[in-house]
C-alpha positions in Angstrom: -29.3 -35.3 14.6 -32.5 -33.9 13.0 -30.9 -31.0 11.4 -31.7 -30.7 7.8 -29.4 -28.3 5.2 -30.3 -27.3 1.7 -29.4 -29.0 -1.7 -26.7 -27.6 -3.5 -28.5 -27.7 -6.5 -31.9 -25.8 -5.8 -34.9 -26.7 -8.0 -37.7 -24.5 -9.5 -39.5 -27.3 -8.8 -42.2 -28.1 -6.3 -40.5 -29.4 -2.4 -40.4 -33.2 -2.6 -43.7 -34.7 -0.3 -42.3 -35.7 3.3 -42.7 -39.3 4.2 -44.7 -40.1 7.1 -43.5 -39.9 10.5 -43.2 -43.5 10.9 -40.5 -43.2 7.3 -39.3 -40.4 8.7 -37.8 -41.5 12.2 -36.1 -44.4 10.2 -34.6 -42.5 7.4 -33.4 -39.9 10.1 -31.8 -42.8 12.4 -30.1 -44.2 9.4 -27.4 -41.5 10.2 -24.8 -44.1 11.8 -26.0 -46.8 8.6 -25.0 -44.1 5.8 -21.5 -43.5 8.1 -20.5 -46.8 7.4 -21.7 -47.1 4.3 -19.6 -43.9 3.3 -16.2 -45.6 5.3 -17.2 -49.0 2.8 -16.7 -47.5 0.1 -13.8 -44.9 0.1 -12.4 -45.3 3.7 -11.7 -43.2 6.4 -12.5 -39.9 4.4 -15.6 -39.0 6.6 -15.6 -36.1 8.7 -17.9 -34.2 10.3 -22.1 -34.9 10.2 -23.8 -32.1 8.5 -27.4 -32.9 8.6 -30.4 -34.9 6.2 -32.7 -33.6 4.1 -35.7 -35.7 2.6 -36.0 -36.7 -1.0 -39.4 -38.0 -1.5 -41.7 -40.5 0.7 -39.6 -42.8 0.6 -35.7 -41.1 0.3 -33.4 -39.3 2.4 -29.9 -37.9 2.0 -27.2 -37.9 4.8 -24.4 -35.7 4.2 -20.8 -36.2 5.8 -18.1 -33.2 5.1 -15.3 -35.1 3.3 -11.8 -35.5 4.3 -10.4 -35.5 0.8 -7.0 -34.2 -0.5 -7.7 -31.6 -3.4 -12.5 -31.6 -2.1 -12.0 -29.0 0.5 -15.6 -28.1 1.0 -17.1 -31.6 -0.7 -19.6 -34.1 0.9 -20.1 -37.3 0.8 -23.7 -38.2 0.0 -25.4 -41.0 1.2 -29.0 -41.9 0.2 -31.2 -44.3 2.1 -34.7 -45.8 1.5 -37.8 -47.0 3.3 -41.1 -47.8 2.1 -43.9 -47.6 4.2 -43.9 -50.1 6.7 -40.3 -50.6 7.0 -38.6 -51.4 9.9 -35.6 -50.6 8.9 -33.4 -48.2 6.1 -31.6 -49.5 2.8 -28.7 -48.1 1.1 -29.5 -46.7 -2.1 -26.5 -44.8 -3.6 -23.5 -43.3 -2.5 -21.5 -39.9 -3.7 -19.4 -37.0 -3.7 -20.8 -34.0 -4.1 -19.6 -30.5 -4.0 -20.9 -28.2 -1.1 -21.4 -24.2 -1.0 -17.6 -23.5 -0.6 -16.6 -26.1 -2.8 -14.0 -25.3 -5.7 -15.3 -26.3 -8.9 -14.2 -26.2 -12.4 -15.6 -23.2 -14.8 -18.7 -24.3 -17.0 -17.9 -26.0 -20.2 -17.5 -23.4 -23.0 -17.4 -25.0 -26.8 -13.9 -24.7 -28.6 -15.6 -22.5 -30.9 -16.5 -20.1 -28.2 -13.6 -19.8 -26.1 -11.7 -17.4 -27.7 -12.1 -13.8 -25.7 -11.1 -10.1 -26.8 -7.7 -9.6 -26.4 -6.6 -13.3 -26.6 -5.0 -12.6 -30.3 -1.3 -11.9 -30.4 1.0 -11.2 -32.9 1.3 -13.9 -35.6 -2.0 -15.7 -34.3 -4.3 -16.4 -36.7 -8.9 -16.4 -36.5 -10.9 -17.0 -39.2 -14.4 -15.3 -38.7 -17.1 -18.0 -38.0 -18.9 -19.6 -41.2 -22.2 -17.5 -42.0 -20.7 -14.7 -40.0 -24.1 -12.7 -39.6 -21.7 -9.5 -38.8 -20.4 -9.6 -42.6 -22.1 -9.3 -46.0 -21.2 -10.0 -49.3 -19.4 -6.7 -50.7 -20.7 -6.8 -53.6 -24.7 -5.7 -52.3 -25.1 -3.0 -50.3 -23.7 -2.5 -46.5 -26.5 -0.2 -46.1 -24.0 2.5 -45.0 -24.5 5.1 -47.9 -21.0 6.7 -47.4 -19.2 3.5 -48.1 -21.4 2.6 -50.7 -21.1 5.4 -52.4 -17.7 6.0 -52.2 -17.3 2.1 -53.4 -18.9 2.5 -56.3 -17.4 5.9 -57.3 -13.9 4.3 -57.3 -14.9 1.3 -58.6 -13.5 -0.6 -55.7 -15.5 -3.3 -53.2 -14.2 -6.1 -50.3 -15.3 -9.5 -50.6 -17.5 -9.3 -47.1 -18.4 -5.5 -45.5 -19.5 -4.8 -42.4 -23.8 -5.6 -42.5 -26.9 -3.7 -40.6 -26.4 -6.6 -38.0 -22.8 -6.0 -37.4 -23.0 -2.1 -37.2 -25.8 -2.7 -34.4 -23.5 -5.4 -32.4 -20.7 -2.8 -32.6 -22.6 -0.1 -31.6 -23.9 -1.8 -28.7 -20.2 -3.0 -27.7 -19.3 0.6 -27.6 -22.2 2.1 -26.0 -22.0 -0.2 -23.5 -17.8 -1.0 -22.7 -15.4 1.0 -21.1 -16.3 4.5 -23.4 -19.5 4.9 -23.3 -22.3 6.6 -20.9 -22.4 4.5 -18.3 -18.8 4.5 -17.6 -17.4 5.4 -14.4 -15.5 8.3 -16.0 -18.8 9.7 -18.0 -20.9 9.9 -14.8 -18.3 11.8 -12.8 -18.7 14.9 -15.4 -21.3 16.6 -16.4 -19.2 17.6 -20.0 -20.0 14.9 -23.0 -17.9 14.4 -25.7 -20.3 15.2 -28.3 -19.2 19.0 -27.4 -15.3 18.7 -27.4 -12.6 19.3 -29.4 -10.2 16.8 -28.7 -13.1 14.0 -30.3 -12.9 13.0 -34.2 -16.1 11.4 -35.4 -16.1 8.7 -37.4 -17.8 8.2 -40.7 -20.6 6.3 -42.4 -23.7 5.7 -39.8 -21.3 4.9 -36.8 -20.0 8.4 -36.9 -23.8 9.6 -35.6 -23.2 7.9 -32.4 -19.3 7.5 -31.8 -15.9 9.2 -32.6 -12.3 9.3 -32.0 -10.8 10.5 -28.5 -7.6 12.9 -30.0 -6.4 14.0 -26.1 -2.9 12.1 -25.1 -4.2 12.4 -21.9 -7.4 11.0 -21.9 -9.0 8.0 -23.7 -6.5 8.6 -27.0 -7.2 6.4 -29.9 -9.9 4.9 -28.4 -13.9 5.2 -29.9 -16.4 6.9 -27.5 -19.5 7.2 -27.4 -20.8 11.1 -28.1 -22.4 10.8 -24.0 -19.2 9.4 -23.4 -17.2 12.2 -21.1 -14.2 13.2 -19.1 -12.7 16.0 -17.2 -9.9 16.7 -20.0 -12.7 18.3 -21.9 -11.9 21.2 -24.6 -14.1 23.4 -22.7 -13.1 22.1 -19.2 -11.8 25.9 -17.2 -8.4 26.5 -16.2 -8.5 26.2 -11.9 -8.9 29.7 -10.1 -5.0 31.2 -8.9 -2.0 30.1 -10.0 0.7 27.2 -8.4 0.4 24.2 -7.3 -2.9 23.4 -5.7 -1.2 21.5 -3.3 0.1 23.6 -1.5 -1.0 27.0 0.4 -0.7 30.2 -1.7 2.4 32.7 -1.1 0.8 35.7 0.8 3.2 38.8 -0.4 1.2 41.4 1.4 3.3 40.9 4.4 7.0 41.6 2.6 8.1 45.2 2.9 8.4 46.4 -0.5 11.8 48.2 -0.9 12.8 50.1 -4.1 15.3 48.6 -6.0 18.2 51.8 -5.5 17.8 51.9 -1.7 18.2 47.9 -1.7 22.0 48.4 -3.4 22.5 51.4 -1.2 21.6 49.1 1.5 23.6 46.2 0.5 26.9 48.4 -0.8 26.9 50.5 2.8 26.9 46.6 4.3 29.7 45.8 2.4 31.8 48.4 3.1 31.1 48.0 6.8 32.5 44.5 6.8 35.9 46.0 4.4 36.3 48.6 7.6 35.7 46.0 10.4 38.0 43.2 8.6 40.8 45.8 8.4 40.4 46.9 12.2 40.6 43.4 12.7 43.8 42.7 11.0 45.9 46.6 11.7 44.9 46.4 15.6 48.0 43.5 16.5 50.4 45.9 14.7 49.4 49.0 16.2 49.7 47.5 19.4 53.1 46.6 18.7 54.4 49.4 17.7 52.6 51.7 20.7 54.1 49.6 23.4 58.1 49.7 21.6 57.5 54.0 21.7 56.4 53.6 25.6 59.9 51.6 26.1 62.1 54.3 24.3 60.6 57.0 25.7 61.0 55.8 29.0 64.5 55.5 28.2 64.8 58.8 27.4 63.7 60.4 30.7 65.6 58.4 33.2 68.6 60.0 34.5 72.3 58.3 33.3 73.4 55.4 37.0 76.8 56.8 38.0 79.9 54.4 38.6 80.1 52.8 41.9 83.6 52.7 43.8 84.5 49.3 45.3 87.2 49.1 48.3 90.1 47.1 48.1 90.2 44.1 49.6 92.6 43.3 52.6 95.4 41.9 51.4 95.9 38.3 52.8 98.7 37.6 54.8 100.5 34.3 54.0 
């Protein structure tokens, strides 16, 4: 194959010269050399072919996908040589090398630097940095006229204070994090908190740019920045109607408005019209009783006494 596939690690620099064709044909049919090459040295980890690219007038790479527990997405590397009027390819070098989906490990950060915001718990312990250019010495000037004024009117001071420098980083943290303008929340309203009564600025110079969010249900006890804004404003307008905006409004226009005596007329003539039908109900069994016994009697009454019936004597029997 002549297919060629780009270095993992691109260069600013200029593209390497391409060797001659005469190089080039043997570097490029050096693809089965570097295979073997590759099998030599770490066995049969070599999968599929993935191309050559040229290294300089003389160089080429062939690169082999890499059957490796753990390398998904490494290559094996093979470099070969030829100098100009060659008849055949040299190995020069074989290696793994991580591909464009290969897994790698995060860049090396210094001990000193790998401590991150919100790594401290409780009982941890972090010394600032030696030289911290944050702090000064508390006994000159922070700069900050209301702490320095205040210091000296007590007659109190800190050993370090926070310096020009460290105001600046701070107020460039703030401005810039999770409170300030350029948050999601501040570009959805058109309300800042410079305006609003829920936000507490702070003192000394930081209190020009930043203050103290006082609303439970917005950024409470957090700093933002005075373009900093929500929609839990102070001045933020109560929503038109009343109820739940989830659901449809109540129309009452189409209930029939009854006044309040008619309704217990109502209600009181309904009651009594159950009593009388309940009672119907339960009187109707007896009166039927009692109507059907007086139709008995009084039949009794009309019909005429039976007389007594004579019976003949019966022939006597003779013995």
């Amino acid at each position: 194959m002549n297919s060629q596939i780009e270095s993992p690690h691109p260069s600013a620099e200029a593209a390497p010269a391409r060797p001659s064709e005469a190089v080039a044909a043997i570097l490029t049919d050096a693809s089965e050399l570097a295979r073997q090459a590759i099998v030599e040295f770490s066995g049969d980890t070599v999968g599929e072919y993935l191309g050559v690219s040229f290294e300089d007038e003389t160089a080429a790479t062939h690169r082999f996908l890499a059957k490796l527990p753990g390398y998904q997405g490494w290559q094996w590397a093979a470099v070969v040589a030829a100098h100009p009027g060659a008849d055949h390819a040299t190995i020069s070098e074989v290696v793994l090398v991580p591909g464009p989906t290969a897994l790698l490990a995060p860049g090396w950060v210094p001990w000193e630097n790998r401590v991150r915001a919100g790594d401290l718990g409780p009982g941890d312990l972090l010394a600032p940095p030696p030289d911290d250019p944050r702090l000064v010495p508390g006994y000159t000037a922070s700069g900050d006229a209301a702490f320095d004024d205040l210091a000296v009117e007590i007659g109190l001071g800190r050993r370090q204070v926070l310096g020009p420098w460290g105001r600046a980083d701070t107020a460039e943290r703030w401005h810039d994090g999770d409170h300030g303008p350029g948050a999601p929340m501040a570009r959805a309203t058109k309300r800042a908190c410079r305006d609003c009564g829920f936000m507490v600025p702070l003192a000394g110079v930081l209190g020009t740019m930043f203050g103290v969010c006082c609303n439970e249900l917005s950024a409470d006890g957090h700093v933002v920045d005075f373009e900093y804004g929500c929609g839990a404003h102070s001045d933020t307008p109560a929503p038109a109607g009343a109820g739940s905006p989830m659901y449809e409004p109540y129309d009452d226009g189409v209930v029939e408005v009854v006044a309040a005596a008619d309704l217990v007329a109502t209600a009181t003539a309904g009651v009594e019209s159950v009593e009388a039908v309940e009672a119907e109900v339960e009187v109707a069994p007896e009166e039927a009783e009692l109507e059907g016994a007086a139709e008995v009697e009084a039949a009794a009454d009309i019909a005429p006494p039976s007389e007594p019936t004579e019976t003949a004597p019966a022939d006597p029997v003779e013995p």
